[in-house]
C-alpha positions in Angstrom: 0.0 0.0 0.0 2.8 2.4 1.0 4.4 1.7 -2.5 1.1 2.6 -4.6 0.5 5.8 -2.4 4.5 6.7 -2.8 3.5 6.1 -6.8 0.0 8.1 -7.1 2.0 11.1 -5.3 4.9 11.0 -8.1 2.0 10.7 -10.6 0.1 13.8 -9.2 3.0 16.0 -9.5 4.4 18.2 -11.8 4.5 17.7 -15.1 2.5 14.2 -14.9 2.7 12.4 -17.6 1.4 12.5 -21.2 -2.1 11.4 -20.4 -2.4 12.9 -17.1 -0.7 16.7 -17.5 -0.3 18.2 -13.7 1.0 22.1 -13.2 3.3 23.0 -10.8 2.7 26.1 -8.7 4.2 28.7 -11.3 2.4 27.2 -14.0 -0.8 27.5 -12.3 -0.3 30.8 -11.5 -2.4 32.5 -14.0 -5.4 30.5 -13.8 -7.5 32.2 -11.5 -11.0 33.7 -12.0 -9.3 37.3 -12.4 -6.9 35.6 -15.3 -10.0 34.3 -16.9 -12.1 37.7 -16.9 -9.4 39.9 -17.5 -9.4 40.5 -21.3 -12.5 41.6 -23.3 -12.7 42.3 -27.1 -11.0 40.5 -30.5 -9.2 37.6 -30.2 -7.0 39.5 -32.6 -6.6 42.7 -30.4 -7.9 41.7 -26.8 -8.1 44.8 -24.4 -7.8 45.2 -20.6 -11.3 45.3 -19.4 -11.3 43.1 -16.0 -14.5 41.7 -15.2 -15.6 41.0 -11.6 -18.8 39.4 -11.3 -20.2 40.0 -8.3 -22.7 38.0 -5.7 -26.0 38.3 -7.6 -28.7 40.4 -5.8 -32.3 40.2 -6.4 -34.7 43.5 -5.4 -37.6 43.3 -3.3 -39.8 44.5 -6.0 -39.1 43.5 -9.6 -39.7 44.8 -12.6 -41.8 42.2 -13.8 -42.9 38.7 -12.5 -43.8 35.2 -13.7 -46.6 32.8 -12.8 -49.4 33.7 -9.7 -52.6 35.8 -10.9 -50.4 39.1 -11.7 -47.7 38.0 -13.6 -46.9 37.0 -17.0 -47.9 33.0 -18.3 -44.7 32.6 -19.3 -41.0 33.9 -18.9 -40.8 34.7 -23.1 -43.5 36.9 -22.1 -41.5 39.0 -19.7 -38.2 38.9 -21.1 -40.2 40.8 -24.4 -41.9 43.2 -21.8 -38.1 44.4 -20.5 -36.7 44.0 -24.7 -39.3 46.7 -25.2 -38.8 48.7 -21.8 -35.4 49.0 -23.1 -32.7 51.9 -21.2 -29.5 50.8 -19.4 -30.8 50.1 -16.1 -30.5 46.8 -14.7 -34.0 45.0 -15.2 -35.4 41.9 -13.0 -37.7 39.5 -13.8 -39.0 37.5 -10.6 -40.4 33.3 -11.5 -42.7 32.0 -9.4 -42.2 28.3 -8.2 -43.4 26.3 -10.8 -42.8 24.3 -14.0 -42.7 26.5 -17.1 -42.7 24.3 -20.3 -41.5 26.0 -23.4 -38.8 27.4 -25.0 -36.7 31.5 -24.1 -35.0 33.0 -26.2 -33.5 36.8 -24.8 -32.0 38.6 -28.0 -29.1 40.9 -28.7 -30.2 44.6 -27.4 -32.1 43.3 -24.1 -31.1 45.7 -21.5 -28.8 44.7 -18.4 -31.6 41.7 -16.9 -31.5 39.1 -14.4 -33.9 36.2 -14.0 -34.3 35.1 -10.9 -36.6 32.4 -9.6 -38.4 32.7 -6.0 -37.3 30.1 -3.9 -35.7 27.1 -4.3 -33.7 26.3 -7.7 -35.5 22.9 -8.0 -38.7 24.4 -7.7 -38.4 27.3 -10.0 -38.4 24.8 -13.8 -37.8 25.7 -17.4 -38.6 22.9 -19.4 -38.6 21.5 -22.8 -37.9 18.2 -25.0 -35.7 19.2 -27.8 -33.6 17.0 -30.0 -31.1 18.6 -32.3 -31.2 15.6 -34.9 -34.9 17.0 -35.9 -34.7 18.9 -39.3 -35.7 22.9 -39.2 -38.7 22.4 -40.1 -39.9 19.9 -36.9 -38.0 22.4 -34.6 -39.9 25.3 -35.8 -43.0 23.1 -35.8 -42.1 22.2 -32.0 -40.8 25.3 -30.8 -43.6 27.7 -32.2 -46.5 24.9 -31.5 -48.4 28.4 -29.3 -47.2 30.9 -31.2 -44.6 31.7 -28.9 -42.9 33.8 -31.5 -44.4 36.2 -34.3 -42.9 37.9 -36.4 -42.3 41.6 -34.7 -41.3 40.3 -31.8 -37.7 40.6 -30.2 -37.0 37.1 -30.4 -38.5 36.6 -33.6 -35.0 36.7 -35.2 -33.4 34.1 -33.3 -36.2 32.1 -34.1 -36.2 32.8 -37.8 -32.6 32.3 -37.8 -33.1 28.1 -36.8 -36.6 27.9 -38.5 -34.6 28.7 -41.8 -31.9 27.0 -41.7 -30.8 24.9 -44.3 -29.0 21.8 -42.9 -30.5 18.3 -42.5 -30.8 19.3 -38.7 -31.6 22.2 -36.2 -28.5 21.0 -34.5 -27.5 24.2 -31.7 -30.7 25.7 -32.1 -32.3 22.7 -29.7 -31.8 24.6 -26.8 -34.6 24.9 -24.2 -32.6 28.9 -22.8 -30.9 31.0 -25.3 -29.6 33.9 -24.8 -27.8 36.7 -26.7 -27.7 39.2 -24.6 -24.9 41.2 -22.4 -24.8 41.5 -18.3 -27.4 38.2 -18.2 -27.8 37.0 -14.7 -29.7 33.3 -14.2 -30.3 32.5 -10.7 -32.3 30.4 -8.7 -33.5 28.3 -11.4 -33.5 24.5 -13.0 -33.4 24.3 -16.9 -34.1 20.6 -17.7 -33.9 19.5 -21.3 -36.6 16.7 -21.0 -35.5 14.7 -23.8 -33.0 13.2 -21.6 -33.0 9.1 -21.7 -36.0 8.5 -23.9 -33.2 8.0 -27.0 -30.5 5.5 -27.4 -26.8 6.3 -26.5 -26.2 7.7 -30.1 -25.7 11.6 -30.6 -28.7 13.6 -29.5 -27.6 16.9 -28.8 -29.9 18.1 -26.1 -29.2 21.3 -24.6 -30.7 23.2 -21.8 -28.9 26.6 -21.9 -26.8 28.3 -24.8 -25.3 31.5 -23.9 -23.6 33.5 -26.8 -22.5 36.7 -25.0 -20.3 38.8 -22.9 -20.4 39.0 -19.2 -23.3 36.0 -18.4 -24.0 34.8 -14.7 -25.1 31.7 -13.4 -25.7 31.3 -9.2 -27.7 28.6 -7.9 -28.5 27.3 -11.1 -29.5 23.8 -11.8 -28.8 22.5 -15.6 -30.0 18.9 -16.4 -29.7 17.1 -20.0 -27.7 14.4 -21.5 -25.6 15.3 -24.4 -24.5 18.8 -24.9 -26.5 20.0 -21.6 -25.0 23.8 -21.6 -23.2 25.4 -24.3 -21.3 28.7 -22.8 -20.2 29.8 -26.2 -19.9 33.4 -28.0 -21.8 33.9 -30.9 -19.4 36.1 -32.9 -16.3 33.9 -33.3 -13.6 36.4 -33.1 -14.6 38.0 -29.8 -14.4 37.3 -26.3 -17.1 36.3 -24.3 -16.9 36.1 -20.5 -19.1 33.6 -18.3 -19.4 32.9 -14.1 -20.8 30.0 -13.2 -20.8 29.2 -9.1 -22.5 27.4 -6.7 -24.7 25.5 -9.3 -25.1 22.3 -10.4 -24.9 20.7 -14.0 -25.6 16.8 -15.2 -24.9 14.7 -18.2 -23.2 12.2 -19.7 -21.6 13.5 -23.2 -19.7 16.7 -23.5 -22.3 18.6 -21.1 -20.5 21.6 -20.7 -19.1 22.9 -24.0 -18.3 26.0 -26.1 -15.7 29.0 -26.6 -16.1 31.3 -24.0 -13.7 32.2 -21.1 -15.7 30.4 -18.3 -15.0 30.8 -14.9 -16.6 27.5 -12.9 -16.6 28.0 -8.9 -17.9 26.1 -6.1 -20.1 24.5 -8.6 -20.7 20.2 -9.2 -20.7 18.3 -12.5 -22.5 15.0 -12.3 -21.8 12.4 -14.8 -24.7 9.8 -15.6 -25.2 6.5 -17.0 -28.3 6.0 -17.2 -28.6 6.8 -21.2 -25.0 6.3 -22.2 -23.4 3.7 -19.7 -19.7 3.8 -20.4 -16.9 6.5 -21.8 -19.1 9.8 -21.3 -17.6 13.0 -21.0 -17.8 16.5 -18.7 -15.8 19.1 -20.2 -15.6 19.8 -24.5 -13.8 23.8 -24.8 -13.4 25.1 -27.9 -11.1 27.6 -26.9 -9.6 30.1 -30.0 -6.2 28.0 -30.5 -4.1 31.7 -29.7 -5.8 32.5 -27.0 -5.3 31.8 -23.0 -8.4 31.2 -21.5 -10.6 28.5 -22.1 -12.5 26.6 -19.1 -11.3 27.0 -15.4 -12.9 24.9 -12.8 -12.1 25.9 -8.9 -13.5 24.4 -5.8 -15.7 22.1 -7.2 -16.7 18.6 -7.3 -17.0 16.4 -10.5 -18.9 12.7 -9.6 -20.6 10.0 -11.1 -22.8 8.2 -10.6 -23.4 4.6 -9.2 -23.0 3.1 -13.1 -19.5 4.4 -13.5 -18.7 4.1 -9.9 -19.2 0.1 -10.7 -17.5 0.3 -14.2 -14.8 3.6 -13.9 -14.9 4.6 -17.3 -15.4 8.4 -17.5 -13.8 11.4 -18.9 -13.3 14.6 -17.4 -12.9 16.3 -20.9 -12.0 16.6 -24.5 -11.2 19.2 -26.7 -13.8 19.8 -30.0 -12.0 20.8 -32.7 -15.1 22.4 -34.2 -15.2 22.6 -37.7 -12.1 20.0 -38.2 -14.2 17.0 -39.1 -12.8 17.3 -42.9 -9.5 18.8 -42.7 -8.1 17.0 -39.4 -6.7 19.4 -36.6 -4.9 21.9 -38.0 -2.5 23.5 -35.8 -3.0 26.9 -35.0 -6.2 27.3 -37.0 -8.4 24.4 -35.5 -9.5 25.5 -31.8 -7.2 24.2 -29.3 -9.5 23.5 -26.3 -7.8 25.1 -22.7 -9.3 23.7 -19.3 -7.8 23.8 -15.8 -9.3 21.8 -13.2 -8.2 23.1 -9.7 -8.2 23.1 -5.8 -11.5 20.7 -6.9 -12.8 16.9 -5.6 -12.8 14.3 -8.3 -14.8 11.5 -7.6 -14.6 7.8 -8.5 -16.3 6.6 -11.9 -13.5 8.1 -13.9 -10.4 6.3 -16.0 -7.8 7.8 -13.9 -5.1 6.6 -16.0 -6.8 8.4 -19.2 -9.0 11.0 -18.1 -9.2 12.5 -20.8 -10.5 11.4 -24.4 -9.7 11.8 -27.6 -11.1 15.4 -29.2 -14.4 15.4 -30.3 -15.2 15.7 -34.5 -11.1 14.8 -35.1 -10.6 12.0 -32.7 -7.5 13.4 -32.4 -5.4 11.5 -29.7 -4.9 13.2 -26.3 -1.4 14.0 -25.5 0.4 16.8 -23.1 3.2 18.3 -23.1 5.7 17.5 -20.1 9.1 18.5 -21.1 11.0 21.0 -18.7 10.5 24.6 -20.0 6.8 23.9 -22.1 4.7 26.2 -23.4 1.3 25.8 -22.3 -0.2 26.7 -25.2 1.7 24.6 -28.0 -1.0 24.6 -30.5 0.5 21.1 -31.5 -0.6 19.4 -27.6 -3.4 19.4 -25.7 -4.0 22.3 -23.3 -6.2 20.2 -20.7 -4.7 20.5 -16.9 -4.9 19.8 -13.7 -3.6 21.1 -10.7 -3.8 20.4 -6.7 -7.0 17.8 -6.7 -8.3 15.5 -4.6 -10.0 12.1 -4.5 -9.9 9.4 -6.8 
């Protein structure tokens, strides 16, 4: 036993190996929230613009509500009502308990708003079954079922801009939240794409929340799907988009936490489920611009699974995407070059903790770190996925 323990602590340090990349303390220097949130703008031309997200705070009398015999049916409904009320003030839209089945969208030009539900998270629900393999034409047919959206209305472009679409599937756009907006706060709430295990293992993108812009926050959120669950991406390709995530909680079992943006994950837990997909499933897919520092950072969390890998420890902590590369192969330096850094957090048993992580997503392209004296962290020709002073497993 002493030997083993002697072995696992040589393994744990810096570099690791190959398949197992660990930091040492200078090295993990630079990955804190402030790192993350310090740069705004172009990829090409980033500027100093630090970000610090504060403790979301919810007023006593919103500016609009949801649900009881005052407030709107239906969130869509308020999130048009503070579109139109436009200004720069900070806007709030209060959910009553309850489950509220349909799709939101919240469009580009929405001033400052926060959603909050009253409560507790699990009893404030956003829900929807959405399945990205449907064509266009069955999203629109499933999404728009109530005439949720008409034409006129602030999120009739977003809609429009999946009912349109001309590939065989609605692929992103099956997203129960999306949002395009700037200085978005979510909190108190569960979004639940309820497609979840009535399809085989196969891929089923599935989302619950898309984010696409600058400066989003998520406290005390609860984000439930299978594959693809939340997407913190940034709609414009060559600019930065900043995302907090803390104390929340987000489950599936393929890539369920995915996208661009510089995310910031704190105090938060990941939950990896077999119950659709019952071996090889995977938490963490960045698609982090391959010049660029910042990916995903995870602090002071916990990542489990559940009793089906904790019998059969075959999960992933994370890939990279390599969006776009499915016909060319990764191409260094122009394919993304996903960045995570999984810190000061509790990993759980379930996992292959020889090979936590998998081959990248769309290339297959084999995982491998460097761990030379001297590397560059960013080599667009390795893998940028980390970790650094864990424990468990």
């Amino acid at each position: 036993m002493k030997t083993v323990l002697l072995l696992l602590a040589t393994l744990l340090a810096a570099p690791g190996s190959p398949a197992r990349p660990i930091l040492s303390d200078a090295e993990a220097a630079p990955f804190t929230e402030a790192g993350y949130f310090r740069y705004a703008g172009a990829y090409e031309n980033p500027v100093v613009d630090p970000w610090q997200p504060q403790p979301i705070r919810t007023p006593r009398h919103p500016d609009f509500r949801v649900g009881g015999s005052h407030g709107f049916a239906d969130v869509q409904q308020a999130v048009n009502a503070a579109y139109r009320r436009g200004g720069t003030r900070r806007l709030t839209i209060a959910v009553r308990p309850g489950t509220y089945t349909g799709t939101v969208f919240i469009p580009a030009g929405t001033p400052p708003l926060t959603i909050a539900g009253e409560g507790r998270a699990d009893r404030v629900r956003l829900a929807f079954t959405l399945d990205a393999t449907s064509t266009p034409a069955q999203w629109a047919r499933q999404v728009n079922a109530t005439g949720r959206y008409a034409a006129g209305d602030p999120a009739w472009p977003m809609f429009q801009s999946c009912a349109t679409k001309t590939t065989a599937t609605a692929a992103l756009c099956a997203t129960v939240v999306w949002a395009q907006s700037t200085d978005l706060q979510f909190k108190g709430l569960t979004i639940t794409n309820t497609l979840l295990d009535t399809v085989d293992r196969g891929t089923h993108q599935a989302l619950a929340l898309r984010t696409d812009a600058d400066r989003t926050q998520l406290e005390d959120m609860r984000l439930i799907g299978r594959q693809d669950t939340f997407l913190a991406n940034a709609d414009d390709t060559a600019a930065i988009a900043r995302v907090s995530v803390r104390h929340s909680y987000v489950e599936g079992d393929t890539d369920f936490v995915f996208g661009r943006a510089a995310a910031v994950f704190d105090s938060s837990e990941f939950r990896l489920v077999s119950s659709r997909k019952e071996s090889g499933g995977v938490i963490f897919a960045p698609n982090t611009q391959p010049h660029f520092r910042y990916g995903f950072l995870v602090t002071n969390s916990r990542i489990v699974a559940d009793a089906g890998y904790r019998a059969a420890p075959t999960g992933h902590l994370g890939r990279a995407w390599d969006q776009g590369a499915s016909a060319t192969g990764y191409l260094p330096g122009v394919t993304p070059n996903g960045q995570l850094v999984i810190r000061d957090s509790y990993l759980g048993p379930g996992f292959d903790t020889a090979a936590p992580w998998a081959p990248a997503a769309t290339t297959a392209r084999p995982f491998t770190a460097r761990v030379d004296p001297g590397r560059d962290l960013n080599d667009v020709n390795y893998n940028r996925l980390w970790e650094y002073r864990n424990h468990g497993w």
